[in-house]
mmCIF file as Biopython writes it, N, C-alpha, C and O atoms, coordinates in Angstrom:
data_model
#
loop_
_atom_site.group_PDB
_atom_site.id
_atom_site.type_symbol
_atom_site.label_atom_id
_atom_site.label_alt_id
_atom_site.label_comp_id
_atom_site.label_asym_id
_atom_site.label_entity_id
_atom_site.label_seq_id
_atom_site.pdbx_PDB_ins_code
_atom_site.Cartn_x
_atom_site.Cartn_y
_atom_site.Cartn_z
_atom_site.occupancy
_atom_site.B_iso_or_equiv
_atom_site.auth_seq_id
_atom_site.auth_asym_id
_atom_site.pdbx_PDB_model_num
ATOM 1   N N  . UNK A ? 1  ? -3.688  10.292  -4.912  1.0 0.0 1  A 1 
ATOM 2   C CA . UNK A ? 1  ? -2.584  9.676   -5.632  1.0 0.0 1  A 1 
ATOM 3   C C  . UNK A ? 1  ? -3.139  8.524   -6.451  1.0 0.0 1  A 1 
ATOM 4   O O  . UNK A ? 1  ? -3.824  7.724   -5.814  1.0 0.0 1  A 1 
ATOM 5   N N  . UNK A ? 2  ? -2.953  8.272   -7.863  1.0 0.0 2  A 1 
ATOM 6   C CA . UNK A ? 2  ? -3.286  7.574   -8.521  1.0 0.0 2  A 1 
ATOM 7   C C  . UNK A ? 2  ? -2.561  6.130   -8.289  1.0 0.0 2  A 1 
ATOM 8   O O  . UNK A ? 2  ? -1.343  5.964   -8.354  1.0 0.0 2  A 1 
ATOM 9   N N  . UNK A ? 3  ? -3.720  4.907   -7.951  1.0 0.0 3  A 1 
ATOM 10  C CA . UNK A ? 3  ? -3.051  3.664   -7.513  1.0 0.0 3  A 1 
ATOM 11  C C  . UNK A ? 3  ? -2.248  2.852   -8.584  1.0 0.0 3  A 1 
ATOM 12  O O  . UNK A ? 3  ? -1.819  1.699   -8.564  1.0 0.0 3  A 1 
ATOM 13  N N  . UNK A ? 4  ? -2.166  4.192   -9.856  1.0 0.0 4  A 1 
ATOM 14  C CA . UNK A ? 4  ? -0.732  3.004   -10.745 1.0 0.0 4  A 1 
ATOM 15  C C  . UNK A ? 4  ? 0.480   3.672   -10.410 1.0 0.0 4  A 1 
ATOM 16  O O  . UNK A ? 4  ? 1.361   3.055   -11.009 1.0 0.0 4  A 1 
ATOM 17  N N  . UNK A ? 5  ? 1.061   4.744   -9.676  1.0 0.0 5  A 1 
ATOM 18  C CA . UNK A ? 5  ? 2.013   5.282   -9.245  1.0 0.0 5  A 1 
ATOM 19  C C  . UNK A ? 5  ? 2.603   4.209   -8.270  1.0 0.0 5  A 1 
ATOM 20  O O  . UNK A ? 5  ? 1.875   3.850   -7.345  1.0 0.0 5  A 1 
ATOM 21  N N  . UNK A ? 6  ? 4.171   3.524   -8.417  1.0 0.0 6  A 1 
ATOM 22  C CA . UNK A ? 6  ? 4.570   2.475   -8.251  1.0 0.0 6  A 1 
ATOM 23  C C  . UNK A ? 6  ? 5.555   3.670   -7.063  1.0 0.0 6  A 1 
ATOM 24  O O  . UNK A ? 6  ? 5.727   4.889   -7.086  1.0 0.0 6  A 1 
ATOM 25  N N  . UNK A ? 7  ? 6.189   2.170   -5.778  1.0 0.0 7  A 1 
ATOM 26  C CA . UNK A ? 7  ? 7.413   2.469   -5.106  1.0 0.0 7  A 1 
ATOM 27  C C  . UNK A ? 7  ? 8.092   1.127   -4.750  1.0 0.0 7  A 1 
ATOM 28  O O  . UNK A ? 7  ? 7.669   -0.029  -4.744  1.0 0.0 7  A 1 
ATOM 29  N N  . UNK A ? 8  ? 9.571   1.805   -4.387  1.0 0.0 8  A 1 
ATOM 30  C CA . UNK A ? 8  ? 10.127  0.931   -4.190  1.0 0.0 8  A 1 
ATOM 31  C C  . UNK A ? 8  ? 10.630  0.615   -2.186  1.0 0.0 8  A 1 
ATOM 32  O O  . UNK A ? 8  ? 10.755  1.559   -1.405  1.0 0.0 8  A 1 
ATOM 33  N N  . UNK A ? 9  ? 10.777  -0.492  -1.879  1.0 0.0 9  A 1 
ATOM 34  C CA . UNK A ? 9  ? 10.800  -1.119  -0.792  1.0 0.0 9  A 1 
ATOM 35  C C  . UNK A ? 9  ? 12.228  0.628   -0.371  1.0 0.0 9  A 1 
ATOM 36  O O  . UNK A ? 9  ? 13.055  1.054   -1.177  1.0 0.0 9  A 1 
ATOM 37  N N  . UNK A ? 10 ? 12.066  0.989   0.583   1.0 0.0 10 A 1 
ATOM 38  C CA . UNK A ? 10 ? 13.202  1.956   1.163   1.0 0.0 10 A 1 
ATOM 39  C C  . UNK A ? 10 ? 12.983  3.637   1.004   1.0 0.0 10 A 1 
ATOM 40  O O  . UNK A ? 10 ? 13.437  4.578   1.655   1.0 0.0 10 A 1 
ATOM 41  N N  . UNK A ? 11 ? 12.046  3.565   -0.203  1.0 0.0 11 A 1 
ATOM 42  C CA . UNK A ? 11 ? 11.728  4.832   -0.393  1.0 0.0 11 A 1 
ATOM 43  C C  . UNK A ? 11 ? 10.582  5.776   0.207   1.0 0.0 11 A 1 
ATOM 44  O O  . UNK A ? 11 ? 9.469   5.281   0.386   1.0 0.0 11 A 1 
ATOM 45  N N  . UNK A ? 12 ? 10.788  6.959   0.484   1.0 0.0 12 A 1 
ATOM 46  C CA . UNK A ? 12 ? 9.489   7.734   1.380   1.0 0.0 12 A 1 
ATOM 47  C C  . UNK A ? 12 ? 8.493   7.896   0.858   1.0 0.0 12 A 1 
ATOM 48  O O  . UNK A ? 12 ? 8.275   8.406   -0.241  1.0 0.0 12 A 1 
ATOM 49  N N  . UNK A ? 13 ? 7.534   7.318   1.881   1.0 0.0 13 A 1 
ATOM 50  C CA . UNK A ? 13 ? 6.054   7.603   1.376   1.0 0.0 13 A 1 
ATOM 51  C C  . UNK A ? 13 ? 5.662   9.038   1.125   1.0 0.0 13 A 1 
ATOM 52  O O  . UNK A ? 13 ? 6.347   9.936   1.615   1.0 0.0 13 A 1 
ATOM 53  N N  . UNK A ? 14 ? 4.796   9.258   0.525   1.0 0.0 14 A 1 
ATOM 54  C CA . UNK A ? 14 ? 4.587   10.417  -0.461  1.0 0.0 14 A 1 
ATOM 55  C C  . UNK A ? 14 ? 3.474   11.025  0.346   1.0 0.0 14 A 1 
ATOM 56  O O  . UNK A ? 14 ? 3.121   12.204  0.363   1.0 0.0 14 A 1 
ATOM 57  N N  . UNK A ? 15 ? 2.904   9.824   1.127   1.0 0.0 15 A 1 
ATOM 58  C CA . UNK A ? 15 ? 1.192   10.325  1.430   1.0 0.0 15 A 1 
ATOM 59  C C  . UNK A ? 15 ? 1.193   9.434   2.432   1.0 0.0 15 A 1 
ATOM 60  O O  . UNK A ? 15 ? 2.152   8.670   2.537   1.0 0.0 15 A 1 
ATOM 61  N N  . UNK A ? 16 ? -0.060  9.369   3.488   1.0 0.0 16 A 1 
ATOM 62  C CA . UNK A ? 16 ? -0.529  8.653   4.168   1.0 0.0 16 A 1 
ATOM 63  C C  . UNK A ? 16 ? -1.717  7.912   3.792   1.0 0.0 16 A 1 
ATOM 64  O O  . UNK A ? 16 ? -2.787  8.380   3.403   1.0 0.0 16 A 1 
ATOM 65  N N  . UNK A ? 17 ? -1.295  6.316   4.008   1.0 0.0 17 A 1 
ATOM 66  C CA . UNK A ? 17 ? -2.289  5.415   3.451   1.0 0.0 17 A 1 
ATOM 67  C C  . UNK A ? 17 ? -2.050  4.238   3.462   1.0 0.0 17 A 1 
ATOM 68  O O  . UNK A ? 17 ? -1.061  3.718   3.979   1.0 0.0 17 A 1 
ATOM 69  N N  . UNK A ? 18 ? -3.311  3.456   2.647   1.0 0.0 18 A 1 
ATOM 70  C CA . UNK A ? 18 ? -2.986  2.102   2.371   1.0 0.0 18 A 1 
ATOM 71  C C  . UNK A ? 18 ? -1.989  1.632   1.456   1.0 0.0 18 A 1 
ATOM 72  O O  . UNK A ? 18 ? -1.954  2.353   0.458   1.0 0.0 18 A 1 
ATOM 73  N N  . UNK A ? 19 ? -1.152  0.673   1.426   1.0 0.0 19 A 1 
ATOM 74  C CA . UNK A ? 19 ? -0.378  0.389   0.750   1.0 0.0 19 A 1 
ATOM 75  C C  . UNK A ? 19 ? -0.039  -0.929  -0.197  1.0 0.0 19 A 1 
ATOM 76  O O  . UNK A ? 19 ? 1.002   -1.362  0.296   1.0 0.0 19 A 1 
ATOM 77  N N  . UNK A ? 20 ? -0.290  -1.524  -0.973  1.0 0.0 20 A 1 
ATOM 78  C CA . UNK A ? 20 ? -0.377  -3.232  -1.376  1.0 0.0 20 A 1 
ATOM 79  C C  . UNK A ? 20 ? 1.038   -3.279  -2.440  1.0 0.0 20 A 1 
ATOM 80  O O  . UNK A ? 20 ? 1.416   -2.493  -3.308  1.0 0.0 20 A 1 
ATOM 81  N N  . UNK A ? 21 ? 1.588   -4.543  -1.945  1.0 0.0 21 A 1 
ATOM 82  C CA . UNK A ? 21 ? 2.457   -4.945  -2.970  1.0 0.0 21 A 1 
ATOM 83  C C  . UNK A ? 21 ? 2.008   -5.445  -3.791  1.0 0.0 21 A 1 
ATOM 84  O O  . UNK A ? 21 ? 0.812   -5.733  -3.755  1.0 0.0 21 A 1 
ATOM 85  N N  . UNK A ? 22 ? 2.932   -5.797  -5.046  1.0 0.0 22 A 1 
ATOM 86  C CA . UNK A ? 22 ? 2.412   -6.564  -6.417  1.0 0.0 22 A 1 
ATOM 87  C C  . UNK A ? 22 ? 2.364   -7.888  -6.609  1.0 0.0 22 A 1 
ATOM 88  O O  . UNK A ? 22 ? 2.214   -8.503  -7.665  1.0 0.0 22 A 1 
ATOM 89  N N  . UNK A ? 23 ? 2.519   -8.328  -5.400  1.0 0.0 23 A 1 
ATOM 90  C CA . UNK A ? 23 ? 2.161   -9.921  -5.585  1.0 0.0 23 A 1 
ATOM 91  C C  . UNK A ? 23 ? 0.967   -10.386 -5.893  1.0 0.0 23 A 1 
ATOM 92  O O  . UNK A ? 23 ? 0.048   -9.570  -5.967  1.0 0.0 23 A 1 
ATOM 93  N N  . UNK A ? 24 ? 0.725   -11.689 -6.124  1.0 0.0 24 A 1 
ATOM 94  C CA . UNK A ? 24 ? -0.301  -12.053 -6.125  1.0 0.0 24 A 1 
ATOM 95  C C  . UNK A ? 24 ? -1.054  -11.896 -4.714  1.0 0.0 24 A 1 
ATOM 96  O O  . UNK A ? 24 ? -2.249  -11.616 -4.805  1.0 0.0 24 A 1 
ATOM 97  N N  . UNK A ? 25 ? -0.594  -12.019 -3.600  1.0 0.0 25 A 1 
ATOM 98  C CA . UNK A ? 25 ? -1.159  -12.302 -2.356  1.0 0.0 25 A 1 
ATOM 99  C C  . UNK A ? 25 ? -2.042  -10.770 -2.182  1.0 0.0 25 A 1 
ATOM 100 O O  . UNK A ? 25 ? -3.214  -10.662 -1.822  1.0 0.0 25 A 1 
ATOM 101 N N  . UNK A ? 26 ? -1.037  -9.587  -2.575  1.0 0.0 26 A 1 
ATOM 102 C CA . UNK A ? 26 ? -1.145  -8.501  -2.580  1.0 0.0 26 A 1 
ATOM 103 C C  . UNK A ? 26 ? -0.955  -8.125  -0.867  1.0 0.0 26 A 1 
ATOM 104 O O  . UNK A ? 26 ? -1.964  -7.677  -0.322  1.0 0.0 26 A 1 
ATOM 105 N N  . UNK A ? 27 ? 0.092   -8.266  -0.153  1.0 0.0 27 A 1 
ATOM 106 C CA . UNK A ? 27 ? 0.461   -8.032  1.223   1.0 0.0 27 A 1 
ATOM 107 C C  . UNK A ? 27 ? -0.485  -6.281  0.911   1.0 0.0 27 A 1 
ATOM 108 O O  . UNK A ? 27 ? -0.921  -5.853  -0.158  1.0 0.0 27 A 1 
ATOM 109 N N  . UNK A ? 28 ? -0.517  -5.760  2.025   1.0 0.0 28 A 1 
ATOM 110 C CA . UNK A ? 28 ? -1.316  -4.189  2.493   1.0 0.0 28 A 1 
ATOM 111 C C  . UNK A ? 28 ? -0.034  -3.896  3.543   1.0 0.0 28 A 1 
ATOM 112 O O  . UNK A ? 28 ? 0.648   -4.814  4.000   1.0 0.0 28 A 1 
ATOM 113 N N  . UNK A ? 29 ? 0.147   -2.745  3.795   1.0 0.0 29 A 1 
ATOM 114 C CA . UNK A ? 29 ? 0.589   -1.932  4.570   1.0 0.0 29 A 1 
ATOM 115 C C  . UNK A ? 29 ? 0.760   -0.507  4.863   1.0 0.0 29 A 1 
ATOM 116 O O  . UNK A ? 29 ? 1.456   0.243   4.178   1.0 0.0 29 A 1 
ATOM 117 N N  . UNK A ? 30 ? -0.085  -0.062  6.195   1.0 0.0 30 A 1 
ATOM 118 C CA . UNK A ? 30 ? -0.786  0.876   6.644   1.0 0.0 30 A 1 
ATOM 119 C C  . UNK A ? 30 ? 0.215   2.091   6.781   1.0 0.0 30 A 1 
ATOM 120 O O  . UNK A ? 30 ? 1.188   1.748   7.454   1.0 0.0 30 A 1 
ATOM 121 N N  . UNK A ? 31 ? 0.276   3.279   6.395   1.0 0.0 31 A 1 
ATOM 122 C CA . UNK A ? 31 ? 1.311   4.610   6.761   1.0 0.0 31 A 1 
ATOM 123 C C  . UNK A ? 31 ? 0.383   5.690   7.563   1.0 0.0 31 A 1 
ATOM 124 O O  . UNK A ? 31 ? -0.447  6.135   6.770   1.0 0.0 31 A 1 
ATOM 125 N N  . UNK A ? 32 ? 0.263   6.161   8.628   1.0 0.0 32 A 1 
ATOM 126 C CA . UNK A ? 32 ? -0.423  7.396   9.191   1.0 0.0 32 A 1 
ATOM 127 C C  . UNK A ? 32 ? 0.157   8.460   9.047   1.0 0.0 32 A 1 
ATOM 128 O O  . UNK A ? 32 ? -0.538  9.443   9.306   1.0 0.0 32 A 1 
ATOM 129 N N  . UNK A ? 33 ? 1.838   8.776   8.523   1.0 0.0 33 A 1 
ATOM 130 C CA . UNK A ? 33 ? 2.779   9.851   8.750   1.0 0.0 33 A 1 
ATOM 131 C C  . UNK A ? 33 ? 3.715   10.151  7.176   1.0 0.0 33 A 1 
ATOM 132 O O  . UNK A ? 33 ? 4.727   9.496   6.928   1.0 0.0 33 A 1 
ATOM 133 N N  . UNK A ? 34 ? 3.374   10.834  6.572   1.0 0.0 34 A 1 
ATOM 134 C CA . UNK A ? 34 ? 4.486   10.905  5.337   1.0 0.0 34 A 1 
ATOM 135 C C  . UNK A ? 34 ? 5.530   11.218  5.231   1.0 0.0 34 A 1 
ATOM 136 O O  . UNK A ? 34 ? 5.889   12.395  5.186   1.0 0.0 34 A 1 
ATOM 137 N N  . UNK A ? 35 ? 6.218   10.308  5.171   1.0 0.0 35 A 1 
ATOM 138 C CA . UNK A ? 35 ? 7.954   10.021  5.406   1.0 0.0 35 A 1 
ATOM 139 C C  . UNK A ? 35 ? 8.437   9.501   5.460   1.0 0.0 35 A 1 
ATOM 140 O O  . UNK A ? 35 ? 9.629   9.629   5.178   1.0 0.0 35 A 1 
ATOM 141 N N  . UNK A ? 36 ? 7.878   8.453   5.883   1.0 0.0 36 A 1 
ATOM 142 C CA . UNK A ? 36 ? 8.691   7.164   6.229   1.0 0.0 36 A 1 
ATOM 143 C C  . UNK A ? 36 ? 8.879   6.354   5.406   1.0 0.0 36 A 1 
ATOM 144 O O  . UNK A ? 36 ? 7.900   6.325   4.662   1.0 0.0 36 A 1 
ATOM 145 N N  . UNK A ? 37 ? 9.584   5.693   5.133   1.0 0.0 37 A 1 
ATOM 146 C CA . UNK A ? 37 ? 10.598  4.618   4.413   1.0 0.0 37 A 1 
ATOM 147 C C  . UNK A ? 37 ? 9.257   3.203   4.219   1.0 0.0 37 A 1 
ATOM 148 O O  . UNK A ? 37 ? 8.554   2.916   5.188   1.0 0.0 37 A 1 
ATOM 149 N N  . UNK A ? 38 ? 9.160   2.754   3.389   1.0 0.0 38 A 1 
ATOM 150 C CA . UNK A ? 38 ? 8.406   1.651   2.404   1.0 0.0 38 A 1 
ATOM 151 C C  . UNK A ? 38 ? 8.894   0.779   3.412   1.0 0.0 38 A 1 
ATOM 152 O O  . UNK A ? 38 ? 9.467   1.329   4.353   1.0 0.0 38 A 1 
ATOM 153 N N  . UNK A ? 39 ? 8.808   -0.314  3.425   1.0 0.0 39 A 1 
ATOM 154 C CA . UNK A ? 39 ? 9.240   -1.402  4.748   1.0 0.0 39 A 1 
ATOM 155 C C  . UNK A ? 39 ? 9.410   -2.390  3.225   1.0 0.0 39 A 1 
ATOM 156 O O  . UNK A ? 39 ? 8.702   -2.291  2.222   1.0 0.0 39 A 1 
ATOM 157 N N  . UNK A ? 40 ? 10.583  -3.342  3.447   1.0 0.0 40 A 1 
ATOM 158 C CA . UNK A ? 40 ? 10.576  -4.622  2.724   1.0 0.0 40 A 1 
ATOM 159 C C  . UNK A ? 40 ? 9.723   -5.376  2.606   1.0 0.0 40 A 1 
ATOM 160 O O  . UNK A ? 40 ? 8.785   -5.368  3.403   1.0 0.0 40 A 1 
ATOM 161 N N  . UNK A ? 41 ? 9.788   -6.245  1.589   1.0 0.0 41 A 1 
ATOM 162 C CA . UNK A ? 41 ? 8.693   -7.149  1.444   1.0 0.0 41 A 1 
ATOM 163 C C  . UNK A ? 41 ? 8.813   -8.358  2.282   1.0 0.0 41 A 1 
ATOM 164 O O  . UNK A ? 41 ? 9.925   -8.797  2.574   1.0 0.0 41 A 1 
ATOM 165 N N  . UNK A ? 42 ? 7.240   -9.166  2.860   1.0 0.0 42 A 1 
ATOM 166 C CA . UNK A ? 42 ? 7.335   -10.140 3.984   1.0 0.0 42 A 1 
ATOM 167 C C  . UNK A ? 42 ? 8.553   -11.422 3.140   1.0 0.0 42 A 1 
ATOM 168 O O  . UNK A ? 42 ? 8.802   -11.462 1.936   1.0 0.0 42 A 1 
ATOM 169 N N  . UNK A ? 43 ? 9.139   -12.365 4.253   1.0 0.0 43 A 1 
ATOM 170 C CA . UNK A ? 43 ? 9.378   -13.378 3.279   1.0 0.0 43 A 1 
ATOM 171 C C  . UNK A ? 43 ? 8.839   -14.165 2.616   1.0 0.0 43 A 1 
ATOM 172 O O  . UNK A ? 43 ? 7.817   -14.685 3.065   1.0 0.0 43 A 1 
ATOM 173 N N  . UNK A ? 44 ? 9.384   -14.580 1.160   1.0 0.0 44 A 1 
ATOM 174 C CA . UNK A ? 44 ? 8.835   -15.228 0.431   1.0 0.0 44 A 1 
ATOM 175 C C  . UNK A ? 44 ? 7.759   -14.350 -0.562  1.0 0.0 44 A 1 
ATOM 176 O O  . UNK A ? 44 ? 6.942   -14.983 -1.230  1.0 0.0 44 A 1 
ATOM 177 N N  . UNK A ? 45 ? 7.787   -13.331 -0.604  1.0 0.0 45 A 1 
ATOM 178 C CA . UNK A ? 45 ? 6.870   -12.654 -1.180  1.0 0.0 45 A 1 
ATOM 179 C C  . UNK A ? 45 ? 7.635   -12.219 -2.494  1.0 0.0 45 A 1 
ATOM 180 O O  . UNK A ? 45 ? 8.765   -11.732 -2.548  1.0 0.0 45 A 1 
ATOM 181 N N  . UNK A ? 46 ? 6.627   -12.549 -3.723  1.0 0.0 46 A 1 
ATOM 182 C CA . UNK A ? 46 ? 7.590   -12.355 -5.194  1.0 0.0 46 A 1 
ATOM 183 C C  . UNK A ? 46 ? 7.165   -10.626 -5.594  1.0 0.0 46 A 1 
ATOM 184 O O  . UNK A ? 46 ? 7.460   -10.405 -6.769  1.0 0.0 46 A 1 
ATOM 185 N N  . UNK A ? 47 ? 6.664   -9.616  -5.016  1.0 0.0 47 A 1 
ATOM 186 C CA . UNK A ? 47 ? 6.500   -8.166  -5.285  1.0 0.0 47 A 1 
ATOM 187 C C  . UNK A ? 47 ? 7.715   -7.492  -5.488  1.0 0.0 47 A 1 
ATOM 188 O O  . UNK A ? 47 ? 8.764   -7.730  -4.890  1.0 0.0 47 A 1 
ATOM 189 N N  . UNK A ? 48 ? 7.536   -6.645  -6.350  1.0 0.0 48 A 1 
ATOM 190 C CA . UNK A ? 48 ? 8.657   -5.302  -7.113  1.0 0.0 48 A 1 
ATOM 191 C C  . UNK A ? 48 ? 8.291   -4.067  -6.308  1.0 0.0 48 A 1 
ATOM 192 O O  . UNK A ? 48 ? 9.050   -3.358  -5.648  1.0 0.0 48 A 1 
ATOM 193 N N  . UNK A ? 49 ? 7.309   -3.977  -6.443  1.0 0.0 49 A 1 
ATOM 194 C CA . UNK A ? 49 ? 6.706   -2.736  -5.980  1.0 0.0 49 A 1 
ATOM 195 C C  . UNK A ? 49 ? 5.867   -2.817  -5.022  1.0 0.0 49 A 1 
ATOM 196 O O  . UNK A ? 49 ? 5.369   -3.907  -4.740  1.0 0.0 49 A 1 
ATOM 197 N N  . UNK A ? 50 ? 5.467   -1.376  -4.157  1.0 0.0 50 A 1 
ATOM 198 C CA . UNK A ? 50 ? 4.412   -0.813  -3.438  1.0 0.0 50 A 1 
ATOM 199 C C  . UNK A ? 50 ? 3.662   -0.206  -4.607  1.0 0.0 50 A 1 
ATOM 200 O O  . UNK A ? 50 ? 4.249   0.099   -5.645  1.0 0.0 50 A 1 
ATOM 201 N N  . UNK A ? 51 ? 1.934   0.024   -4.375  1.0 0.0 51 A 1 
ATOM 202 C CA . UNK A ? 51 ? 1.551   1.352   -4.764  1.0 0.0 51 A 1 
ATOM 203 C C  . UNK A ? 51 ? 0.171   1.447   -4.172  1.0 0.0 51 A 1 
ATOM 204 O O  . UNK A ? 51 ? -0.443  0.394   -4.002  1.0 0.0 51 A 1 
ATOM 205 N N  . UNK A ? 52 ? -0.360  2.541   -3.855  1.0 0.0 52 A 1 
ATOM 206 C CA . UNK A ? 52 ? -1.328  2.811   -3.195  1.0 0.0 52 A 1 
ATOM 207 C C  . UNK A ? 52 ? -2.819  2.044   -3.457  1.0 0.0 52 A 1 
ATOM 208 O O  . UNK A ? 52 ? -3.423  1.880   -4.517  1.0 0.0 52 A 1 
ATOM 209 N N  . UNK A ? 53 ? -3.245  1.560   -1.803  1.0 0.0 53 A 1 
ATOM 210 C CA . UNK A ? 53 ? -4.509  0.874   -2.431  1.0 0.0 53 A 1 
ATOM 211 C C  . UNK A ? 53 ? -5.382  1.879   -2.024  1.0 0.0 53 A 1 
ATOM 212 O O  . UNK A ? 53 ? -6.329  1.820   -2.808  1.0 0.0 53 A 1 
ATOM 213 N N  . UNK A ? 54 ? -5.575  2.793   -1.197  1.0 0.0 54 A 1 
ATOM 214 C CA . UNK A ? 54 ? -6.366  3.818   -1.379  1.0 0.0 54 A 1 
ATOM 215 C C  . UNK A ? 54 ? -6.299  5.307   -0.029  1.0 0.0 54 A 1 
ATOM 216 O O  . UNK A ? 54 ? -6.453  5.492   1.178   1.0 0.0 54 A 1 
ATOM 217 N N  . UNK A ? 55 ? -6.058  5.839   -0.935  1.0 0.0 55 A 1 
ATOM 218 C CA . UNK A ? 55 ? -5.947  7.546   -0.081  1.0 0.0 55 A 1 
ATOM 219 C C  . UNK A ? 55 ? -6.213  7.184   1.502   1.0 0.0 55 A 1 
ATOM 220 O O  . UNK A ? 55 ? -6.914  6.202   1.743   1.0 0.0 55 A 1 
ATOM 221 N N  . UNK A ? 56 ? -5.734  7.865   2.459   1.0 0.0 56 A 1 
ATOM 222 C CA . UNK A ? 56 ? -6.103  8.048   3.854   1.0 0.0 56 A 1 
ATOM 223 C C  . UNK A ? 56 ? -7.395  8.875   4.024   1.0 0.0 56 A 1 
ATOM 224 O O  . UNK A ? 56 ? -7.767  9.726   3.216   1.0 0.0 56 A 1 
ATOM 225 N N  . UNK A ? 57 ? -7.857  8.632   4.836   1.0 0.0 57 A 1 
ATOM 226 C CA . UNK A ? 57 ? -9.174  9.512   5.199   1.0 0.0 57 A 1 
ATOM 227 C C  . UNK A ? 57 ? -10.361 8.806   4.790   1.0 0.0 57 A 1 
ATOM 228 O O  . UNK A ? 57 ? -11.430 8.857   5.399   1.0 0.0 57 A 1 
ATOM 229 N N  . UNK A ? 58 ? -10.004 7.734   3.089   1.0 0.0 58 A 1 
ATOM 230 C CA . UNK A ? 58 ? -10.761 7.271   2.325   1.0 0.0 58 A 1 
ATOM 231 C C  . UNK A ? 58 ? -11.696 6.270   3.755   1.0 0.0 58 A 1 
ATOM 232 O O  . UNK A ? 58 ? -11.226 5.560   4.644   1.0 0.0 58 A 1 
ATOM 233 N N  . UNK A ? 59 ? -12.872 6.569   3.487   1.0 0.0 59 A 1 
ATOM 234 C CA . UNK A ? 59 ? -13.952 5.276   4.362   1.0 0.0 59 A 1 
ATOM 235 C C  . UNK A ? 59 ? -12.883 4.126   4.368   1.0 0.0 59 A 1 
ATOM 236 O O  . UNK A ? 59 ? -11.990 4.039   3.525   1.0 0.0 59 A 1 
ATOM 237 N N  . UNK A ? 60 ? -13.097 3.126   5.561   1.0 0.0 60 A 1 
ATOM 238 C CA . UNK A ? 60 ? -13.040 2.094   5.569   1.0 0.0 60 A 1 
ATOM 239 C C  . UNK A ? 60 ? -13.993 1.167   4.938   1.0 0.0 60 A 1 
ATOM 240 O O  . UNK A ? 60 ? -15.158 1.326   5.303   1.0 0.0 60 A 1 
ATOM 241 N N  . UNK A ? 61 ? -13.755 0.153   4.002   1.0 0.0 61 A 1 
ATOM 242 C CA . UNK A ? 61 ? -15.145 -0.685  3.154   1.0 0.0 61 A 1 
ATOM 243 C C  . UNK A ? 61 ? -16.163 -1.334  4.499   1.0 0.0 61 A 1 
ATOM 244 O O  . UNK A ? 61 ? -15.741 -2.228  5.232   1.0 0.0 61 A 1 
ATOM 245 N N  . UNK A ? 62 ? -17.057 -0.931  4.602   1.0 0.0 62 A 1 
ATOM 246 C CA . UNK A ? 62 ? -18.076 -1.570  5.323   1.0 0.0 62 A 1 
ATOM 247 C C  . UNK A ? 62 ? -17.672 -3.419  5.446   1.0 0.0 62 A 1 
ATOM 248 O O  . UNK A ? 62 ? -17.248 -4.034  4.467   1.0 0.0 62 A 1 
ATOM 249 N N  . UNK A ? 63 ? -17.825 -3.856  6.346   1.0 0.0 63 A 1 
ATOM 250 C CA . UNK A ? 63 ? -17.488 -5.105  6.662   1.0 0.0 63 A 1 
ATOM 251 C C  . UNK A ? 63 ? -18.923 -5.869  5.579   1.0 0.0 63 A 1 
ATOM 252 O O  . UNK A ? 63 ? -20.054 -5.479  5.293   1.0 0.0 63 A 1 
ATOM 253 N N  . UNK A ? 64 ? -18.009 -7.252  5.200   1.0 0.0 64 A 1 
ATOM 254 C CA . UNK A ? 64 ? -19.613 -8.073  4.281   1.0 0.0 64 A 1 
ATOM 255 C C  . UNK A ? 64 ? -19.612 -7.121  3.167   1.0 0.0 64 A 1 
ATOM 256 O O  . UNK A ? 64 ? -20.452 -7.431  2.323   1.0 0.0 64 A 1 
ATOM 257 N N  . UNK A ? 65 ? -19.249 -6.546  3.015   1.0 0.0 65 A 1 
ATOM 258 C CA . UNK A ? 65 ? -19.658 -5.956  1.635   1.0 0.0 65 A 1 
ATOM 259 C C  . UNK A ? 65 ? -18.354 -5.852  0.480   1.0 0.0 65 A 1 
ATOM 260 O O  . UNK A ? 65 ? -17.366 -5.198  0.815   1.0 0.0 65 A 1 
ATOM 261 N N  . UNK A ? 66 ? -18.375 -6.343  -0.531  1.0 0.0 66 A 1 
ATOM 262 C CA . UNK A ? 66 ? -17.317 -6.414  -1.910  1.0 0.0 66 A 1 
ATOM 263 C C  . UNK A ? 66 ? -16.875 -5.169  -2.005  1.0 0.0 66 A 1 
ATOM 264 O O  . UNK A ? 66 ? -17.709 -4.276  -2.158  1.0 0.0 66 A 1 
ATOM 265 N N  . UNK A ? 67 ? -15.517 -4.859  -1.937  1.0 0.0 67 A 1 
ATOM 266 C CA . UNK A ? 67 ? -14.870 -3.733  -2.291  1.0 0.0 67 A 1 
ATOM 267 C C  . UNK A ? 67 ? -15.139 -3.364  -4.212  1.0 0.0 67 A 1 
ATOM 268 O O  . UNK A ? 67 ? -15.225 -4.174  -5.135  1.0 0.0 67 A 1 
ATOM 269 N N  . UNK A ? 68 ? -15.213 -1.801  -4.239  1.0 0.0 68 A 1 
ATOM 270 C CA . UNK A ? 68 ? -15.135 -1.921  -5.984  1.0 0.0 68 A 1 
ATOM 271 C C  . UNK A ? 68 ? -13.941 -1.473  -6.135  1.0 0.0 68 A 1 
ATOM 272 O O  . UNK A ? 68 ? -13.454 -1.382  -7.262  1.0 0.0 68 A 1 
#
């Protein structure tokens, strides 16, 4: 799934994966099961959207090392 494909807080996940809102902070949130409902944003958090930070299955980034 391409990570500019946007969602909204309530709607079913499409896929299993990582997930980041559009804030600056960029909150993450983890899905193992496709179906389930987007979870709201934490408080205080100024994000519109979810959209994928990267496919399931994808490696975990090696610890110490810069994500690309």
């Amino acid at each position: 799934m391409a990570p500019s494909v946007t969602f909204l807080p309530g709607h079913y996940t499409p896929a299993a994966g990582e997930y980041v809102c559009d804030c600056v902070e960029g909150h993450s949130w983890r899905i193992d099961l496709v179906g389930h409902l987007f979870p709201p944003f934490p408080p205080n958090c100024s994000a519109r959207t979810w959209q994928a930070a990267r496919a399931a299955g994808a490696p975990d980034p090696i610890p110490g090392r810069p994500q690309a």
